[in-house]
Structures are given as C-alpha cells and as structure tokens.
C-alpha positions in Angstrom: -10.7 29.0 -18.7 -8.0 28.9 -15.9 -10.8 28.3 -13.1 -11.9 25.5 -15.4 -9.0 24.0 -16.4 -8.1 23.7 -12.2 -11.6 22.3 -11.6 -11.1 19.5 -14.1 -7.7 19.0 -13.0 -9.2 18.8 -9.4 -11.7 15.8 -10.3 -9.1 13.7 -11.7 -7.0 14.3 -9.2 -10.0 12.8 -6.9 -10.5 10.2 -9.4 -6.9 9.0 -8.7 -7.6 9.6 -4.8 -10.7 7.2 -5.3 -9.0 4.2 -7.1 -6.1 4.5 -4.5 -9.0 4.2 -1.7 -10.0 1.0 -3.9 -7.1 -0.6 -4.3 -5.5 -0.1 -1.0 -7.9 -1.0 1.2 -8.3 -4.6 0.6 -4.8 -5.1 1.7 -4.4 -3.6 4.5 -7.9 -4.5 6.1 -8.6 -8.2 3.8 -7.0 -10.2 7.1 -9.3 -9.1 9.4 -12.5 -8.9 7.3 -11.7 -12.5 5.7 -11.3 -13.5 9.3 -14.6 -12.2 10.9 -13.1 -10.2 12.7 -14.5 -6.6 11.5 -16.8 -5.6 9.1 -16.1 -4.1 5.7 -17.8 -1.1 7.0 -15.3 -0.8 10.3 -12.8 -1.6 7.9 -13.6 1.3 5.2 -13.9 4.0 7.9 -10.5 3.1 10.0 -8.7 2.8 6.4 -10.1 6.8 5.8 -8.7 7.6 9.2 -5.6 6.6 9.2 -5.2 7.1 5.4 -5.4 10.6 6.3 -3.2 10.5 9.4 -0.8 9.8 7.8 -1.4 12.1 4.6 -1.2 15.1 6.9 1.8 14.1 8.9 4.4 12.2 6.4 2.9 12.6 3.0 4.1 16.3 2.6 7.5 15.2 2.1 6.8 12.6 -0.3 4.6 15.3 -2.3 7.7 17.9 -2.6 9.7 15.4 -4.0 7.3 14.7 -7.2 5.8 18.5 -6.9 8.8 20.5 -7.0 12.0 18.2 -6.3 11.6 15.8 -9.3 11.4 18.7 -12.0 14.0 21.2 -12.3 11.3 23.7 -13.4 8.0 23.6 -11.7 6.9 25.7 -14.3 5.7 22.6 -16.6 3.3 22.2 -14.2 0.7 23.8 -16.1 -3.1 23.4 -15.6 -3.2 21.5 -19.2 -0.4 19.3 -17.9 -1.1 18.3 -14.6 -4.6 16.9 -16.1 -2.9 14.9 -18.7 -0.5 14.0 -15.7 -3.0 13.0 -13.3 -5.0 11.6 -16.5 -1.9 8.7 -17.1 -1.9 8.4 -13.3 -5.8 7.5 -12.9 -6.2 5.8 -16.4 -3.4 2.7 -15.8 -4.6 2.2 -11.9 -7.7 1.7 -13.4 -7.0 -0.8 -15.9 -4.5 -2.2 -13.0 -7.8 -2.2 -10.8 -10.3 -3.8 -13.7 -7.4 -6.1 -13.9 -7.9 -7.4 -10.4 -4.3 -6.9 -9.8 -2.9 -4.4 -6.8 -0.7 -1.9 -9.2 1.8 0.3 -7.5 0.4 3.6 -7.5 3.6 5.0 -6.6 5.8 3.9 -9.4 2.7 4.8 -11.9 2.5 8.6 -10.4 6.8 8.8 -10.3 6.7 7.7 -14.0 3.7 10.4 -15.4 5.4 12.7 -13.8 9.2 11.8 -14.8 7.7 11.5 -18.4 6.7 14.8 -18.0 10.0 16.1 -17.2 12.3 13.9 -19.7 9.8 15.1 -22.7 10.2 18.5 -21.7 14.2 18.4 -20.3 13.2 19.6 -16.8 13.6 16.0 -15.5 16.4 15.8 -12.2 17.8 12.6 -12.9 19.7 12.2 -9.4 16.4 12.5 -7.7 15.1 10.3 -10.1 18.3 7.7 -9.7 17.7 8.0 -5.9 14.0 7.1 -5.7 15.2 4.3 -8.5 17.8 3.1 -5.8 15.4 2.5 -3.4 12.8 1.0 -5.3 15.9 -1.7 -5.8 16.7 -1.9 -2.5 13.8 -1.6 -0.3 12.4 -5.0 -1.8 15.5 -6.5 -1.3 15.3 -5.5 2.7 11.8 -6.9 2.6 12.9 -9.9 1.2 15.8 -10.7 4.3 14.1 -9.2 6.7 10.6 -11.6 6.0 12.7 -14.4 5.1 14.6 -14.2 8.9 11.6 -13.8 10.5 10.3 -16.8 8.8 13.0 -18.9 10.0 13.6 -18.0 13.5 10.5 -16.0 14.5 7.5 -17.4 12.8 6.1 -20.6 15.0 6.9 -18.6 17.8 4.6 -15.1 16.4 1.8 -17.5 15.4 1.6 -19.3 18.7 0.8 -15.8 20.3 -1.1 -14.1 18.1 -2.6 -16.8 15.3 -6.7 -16.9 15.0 -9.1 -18.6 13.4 -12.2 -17.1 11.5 -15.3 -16.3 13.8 -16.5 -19.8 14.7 -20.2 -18.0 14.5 -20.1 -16.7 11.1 -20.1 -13.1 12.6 -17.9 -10.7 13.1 -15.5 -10.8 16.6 -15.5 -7.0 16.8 -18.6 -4.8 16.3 -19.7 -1.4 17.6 -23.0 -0.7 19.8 -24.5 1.9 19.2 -27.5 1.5 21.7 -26.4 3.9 24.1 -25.5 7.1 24.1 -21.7 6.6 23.5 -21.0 3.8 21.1 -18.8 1.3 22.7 -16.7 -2.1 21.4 -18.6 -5.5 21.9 -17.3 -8.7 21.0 -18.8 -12.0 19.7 -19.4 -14.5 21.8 -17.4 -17.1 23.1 -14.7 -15.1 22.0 -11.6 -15.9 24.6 -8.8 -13.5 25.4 -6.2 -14.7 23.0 -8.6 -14.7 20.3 -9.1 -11.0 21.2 -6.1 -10.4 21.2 -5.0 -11.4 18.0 -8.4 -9.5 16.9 -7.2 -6.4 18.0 -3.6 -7.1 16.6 -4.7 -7.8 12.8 -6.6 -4.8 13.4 -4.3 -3.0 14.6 -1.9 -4.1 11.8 -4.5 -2.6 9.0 -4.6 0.5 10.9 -0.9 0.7 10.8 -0.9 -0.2 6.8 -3.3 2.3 6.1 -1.3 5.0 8.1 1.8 4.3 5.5 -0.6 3.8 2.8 -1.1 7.6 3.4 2.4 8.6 4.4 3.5 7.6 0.4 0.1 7.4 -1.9 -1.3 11.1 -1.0 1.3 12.3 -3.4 0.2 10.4 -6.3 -2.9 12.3 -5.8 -2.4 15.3 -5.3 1.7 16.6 -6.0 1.2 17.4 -9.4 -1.5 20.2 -8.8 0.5 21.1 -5.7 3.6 21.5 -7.9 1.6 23.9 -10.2 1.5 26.5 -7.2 -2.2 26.5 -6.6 -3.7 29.0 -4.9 -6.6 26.7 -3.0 -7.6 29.6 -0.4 -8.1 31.9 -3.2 -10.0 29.1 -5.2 -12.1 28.1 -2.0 -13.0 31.9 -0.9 -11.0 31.2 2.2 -8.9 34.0 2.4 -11.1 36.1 4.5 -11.4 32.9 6.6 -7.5 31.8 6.9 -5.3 34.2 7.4 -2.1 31.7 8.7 0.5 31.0 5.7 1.0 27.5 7.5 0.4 25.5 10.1 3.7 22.8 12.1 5.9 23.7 8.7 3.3 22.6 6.0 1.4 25.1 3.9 -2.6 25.6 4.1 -2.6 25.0 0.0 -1.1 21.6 1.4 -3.3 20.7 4.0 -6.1 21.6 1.5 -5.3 19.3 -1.0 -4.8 16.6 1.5 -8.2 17.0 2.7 -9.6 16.8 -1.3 -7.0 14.0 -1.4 -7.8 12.3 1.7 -12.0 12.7 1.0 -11.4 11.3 -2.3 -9.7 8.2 -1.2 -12.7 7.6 1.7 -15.3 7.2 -1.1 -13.3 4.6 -2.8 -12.7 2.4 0.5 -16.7 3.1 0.8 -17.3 1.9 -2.2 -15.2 0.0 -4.6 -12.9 -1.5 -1.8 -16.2 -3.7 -0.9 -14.9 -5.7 -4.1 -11.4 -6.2 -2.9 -12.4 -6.8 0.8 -14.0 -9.9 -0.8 -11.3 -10.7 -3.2 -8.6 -10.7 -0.5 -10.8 -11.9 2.1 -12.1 -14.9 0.5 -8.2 -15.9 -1.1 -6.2 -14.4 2.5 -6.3 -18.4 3.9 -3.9 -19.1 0.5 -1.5 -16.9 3.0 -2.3 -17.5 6.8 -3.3 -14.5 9.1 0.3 -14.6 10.8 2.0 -14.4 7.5 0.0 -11.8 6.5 0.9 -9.6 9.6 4.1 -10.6 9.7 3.9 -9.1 5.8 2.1 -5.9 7.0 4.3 -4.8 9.5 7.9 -5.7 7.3 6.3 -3.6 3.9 4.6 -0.9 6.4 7.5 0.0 8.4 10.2 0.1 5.1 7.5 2.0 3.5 6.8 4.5 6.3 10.4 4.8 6.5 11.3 6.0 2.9 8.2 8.5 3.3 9.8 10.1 6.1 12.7 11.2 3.8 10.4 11.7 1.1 10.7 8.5 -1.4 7.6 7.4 -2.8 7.7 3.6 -2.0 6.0 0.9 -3.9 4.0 -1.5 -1.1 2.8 -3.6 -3.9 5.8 -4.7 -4.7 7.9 -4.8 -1.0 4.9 -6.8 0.3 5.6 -9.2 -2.8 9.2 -9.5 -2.3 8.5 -9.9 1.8 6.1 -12.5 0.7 8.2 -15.1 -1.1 10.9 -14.1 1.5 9.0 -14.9 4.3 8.2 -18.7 2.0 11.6 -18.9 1.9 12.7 -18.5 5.3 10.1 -20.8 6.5 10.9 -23.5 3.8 14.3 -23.4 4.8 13.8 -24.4 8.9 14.2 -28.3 7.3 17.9 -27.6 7.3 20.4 -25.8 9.5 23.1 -23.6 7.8 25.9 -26.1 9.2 23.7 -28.7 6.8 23.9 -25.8 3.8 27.1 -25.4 3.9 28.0 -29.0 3.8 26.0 -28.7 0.3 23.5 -30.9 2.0 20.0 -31.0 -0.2 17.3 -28.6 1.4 14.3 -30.5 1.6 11.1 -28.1 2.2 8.5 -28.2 4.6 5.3 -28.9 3.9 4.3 -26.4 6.6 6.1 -23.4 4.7 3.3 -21.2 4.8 0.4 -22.7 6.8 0.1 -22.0 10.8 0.6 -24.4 13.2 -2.3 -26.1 15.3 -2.9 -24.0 18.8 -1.1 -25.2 21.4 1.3 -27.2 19.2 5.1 -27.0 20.2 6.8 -26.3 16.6 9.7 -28.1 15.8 13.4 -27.0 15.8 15.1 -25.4 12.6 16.7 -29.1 10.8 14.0 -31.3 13.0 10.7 -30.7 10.9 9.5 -34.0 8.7 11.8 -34.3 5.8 9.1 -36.9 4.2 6.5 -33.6 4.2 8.3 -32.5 0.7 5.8 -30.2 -1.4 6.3 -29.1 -5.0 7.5 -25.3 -5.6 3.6 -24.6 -6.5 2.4 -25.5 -2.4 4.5 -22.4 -1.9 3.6 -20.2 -4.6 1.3 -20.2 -7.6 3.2 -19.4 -10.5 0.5 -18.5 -12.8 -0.7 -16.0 -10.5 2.8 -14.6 -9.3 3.5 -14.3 -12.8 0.3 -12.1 -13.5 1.3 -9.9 -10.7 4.8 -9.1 -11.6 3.6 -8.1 -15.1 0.8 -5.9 -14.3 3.1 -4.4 -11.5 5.5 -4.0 -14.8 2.9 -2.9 -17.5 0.9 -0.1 -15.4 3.9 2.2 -14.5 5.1 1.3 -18.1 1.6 2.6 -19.8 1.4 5.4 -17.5 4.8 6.7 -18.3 5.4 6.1 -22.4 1.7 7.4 -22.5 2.4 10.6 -21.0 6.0 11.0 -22.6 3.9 10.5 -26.3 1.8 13.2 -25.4 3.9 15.7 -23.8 6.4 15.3 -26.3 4.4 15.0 -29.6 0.9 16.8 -28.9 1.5 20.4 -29.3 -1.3 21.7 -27.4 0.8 21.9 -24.4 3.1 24.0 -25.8 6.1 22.8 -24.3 
C-alpha cells in the first residue's frame, strides 16, 4: 500500500511538473517564437534545459523551505497527504491553465502546503510572514525598477536591440542538421543587428527559463521530498549509488529533480504549443523591447529570492514590472521639475510601442503633448482585471480546498 500510495503520489507530482512546463513556457520563449525568430520546437527543448539548470542548482533551497522549513513537523507529510497536497496544487493550475490565464504556481504550491500546516497546527508562521513579505515587496521592486528603466533607459535599449518579425515568414534562427555536427543557420537577409537582437530575446527566454527552475521545481516536487522519501531504495539504486550527496544536495534531491525536471519537458513539448501561439500571436500588444526589458526585471528579482530560498511569484512581478515599465514610459512627457510644479502629465502616445530604426527619440518633457491616448492604449482593463483575479482565485482554491480536507476528512488522520 505504501509503494502504491508513493507511486500515485509520484504521478501527480509529474502532473504538476507538466502544467508548470505548460504554463511557463509561453512566457519566457512567446517573444521570440511570435517574432520568427525560433521555432516552438527550439523553444520547448532550451525551456527543458535550462528549466532544469536551474532546478539542480538553486531550486534546492526553495524546496527546503516548503519541504521541511514551512512545517514545524515534517511528519504531516504523509503519503495520503502529499497526494491530496500535490492534488490542490495540480487541480487550480489547471483550471488557471483552461482558464488561459498564467496562475502563479508558486503562491498555489505555498498555500496547499501552508493549508496543510494551519489545519494540522504544524504551520511556521514567521517563515510563512517572510515569504508573505516578499511576495509584497518583490512586485513593488519590479514596479520602480521597470518604471525607471522605462523613463531613462527605454528609447535608448530599443534602439540597440529592437527587431521586427522575420520579413520571410520563417524563422531567423534554425539548426542544420545535414552534417555531421548540427550547426546554427540564419534566415536570409538577416543583417547583424537583427541577429543580434535574435540571439538577445533568445537569450532572454533562456535566462527566464533558468529562474523559472530556480523557484517552480519546488512546487513539484517539495512536498514528497518533505515526506523523507527513500528514491534510491524505490528505484533499486542502492547497489548503483553508493554517495549520500553530491556539491551539498542529497541524491533523493537530485532524483526528484530529474522526475520533476522530465515532467515539466513533456509539458513544454506538448501543451506549451498552445501558449506559444497565445503569447506569440498577442506579444505585439507589448513590443519585443518591453517584453525583455520585463524578462530580465521579473528574472533577476525572482532568481534572487530563490537563492535564499523564497518561492517567488513571476506571474505576478512581471505584471507589476509591466504597468511599471507603462508608467515610466508614459511619464517621459514631463520632467519631475514640471511634476512638482503640479503641472498636468500629459501621456505619450508612444508609451509602449518601439520607436522606428534609426529614429532619434525625443528628450524626457519634449515628446508630442497633442499624442494624448486614453488609459485603455496603455492597458486593457478588461483583461488586466481577469488576470489579477485568476492570479487571486487559484492560490485561493488551492489553499481553502486543501485546509477543508485536511481539516474535516478524517481519513488522514491528523
């Protein structure tokens, strides 16, 4: 029953490795396949790369904090529980998923498992006010930091690196695989600035894939780690490994990384083909620079708070860096002398959209006052709207779900 229970517990866990590999994906590689510049193919194979990259290297501290650090007794992790746990998890990024809206997996997985703990009083409440505290905070940095960017930096990035969709209809980067070693080929008429912003957004998904692992492997996997797992013993490995670790983290760790890790490469294979389109068909609503310029802001915060194991919400920094990075840009029609005067802050039509190759932009207070927009050029509201609340709902139906059942169903004895 034991053997079962862990098997079962195993599959869902790879079943919430799989939707992260769907949801994640578009993201962080939607730039460059809505711009020709890969294919979704490229684009599911680097995400499973660096995914794991960075699943193996950061993501173990992520998974002690909601494995052992967020419970005061590890002991709840039973078998029974971590499927119900991982259950909760899988079930509301689904919905979130069929929902077409990019749910954070990381508050859904923190809230399972903190419902697990409140229901049975073996919930830390300063590790849970600390990950809290930076799930406040860390959108907040996204917000200034996009925002200044978007003011001072932005005409400036997009003059170097801006580019336009393949002018062919086919994809900038490809790999040939005539010869004996597969080498790089790229489309024709393709000049050197346009390859280099190829290799850039490129780049940039690589680098958003890499923190997509750092913080989402945990989601996957921490629960069943948690439980104290014996994987080698469970594989018939022990006759095969005989090291208790390898740089610090344990084998059962790197195991469950690899399940993790092979779970979330069958969803980019597969279901990530439907947000490649999504997010590459609706990425010119937000222009290629912005979208870097988002990429690299919510990456580097989120890579950050992995390395001292806080499981960070991209969904919703990359939100926040979004209408901060609007902001910033809306607000070059005025100089802060003008602000402070109480001046009115008219808003340039330009907010968002990338300047023309080649053109000089204009100076922060100088841009066409007459080019006034409504809020909605900026931002749909309908949309934004739908996106905060299924950001809200998700986490919320994963954790009051889970502290029901723990609480009230008896059959996990608790």
């Amino acid at each position: 029953m034991t053997e079962v229970l862990l098997i079962v517990g195993l599959l869902v866990a790879a079943f919430v490795g799989y939707n992260i590999g769907g949801a994640t994906t578009g993201p962080a590689f939607g730039p460059a396949v809505g711009a020709n510049v890969i294919t979704k193919l490229m684009a599911a194979a680097l995400m499973s790369v660096f995914f794991f990259v960075g699943a193996i290297t950061i993501g173990p501290a992520v998974v002690d904090t909601l494995g052992r650090d967020l419970v005061n007794d590890t002991a709840i992790f039973t078998l029974r529980s971590n499927v119900a746990v991982l259950f909760f998890i899988g079930g509301a990024l689904f919905l979130g998923n069929y929902a077409g809206v990019p749910a954070s997996t990381s508050m859904t997985a923190v809230g399972a498992i903190a419902a697990l703990g409140l229901a049975t009083g073996e919930l830390d409440f300063g590790v849970l006010g600390q990950i809290v505290i930076w799930w406040v905070v860390a959108p907040i940095i996204g917000f200034w930091v996009a925002g200044v960017v978007g003011r001072y930096f932005y005409p400036q990035i997009n003059e170097w690196i801006a580019i336009e969709a393949s002018r062919d209809g086919h994809e900038m980067i490809t790999v040939d695989r005539s010869g004996v070693v597969p080498r790089l080929q790229f489309g024709d008429g393709a000049d050197r600035r346009e390859i280099t912003g190829a290799f850039i957004v490129v780049a940039i998904g690589c680098l958003m894939g890499f923190s997509s692992g750092t913080s989402n492997i945990a989601n996957a996997i921490a629960p069943i780690y948690g439980a104290d797992v014996d994987m080698v013993g469970l594989l018939g490995l022990g006759n095969v490994i005989s090291v208790d670790a390898v740089a610090g983290v344990s084998i059962d760790m790197i195991l469950l990384v690899l399940i993790g890790s092979a779970a979330v490469a069958i969803g980019c294979f597969t279901i990530a083909r439907r947000t490649l389109d999504t997010l590459g068909n609706d990425i010119t609503n937000l222009p290629l620079t912005a979208a870097i310029v988002v990429a690299v802001v919510s990456s580097g915060i989120v890579i950050s708070l992995s390395t001292i194991g806080i499981p960070a919400s991209f969904v919703v920094i990359a939100t926040m860096s979004i209408i901060g990075l609007g902001w910033g840009r809306a607000t070059r029609t005025t100089t802060i002398s003008d602000a402070a005067r109480g001046e009115e802050t008219p808003v340039s039509v330009g907010a968002l959209t990338a300047e023309e190759e080649g053109e000089i932009p204009p100076e922060i207070g100088e841009e066409d006052p007459e080019d006034i927009p409504s809020a909605s050029d900026l931002f749909d509201p309908s949309t934004t709207a739908r996106v905060i609340l299924m950001q809200n709902v998700v986490p919320i139906i994963s954790t009051v779900g889970a502290f029901l059942t723990f609480r009230f169903v008896p059959i996990f004895g608790f």
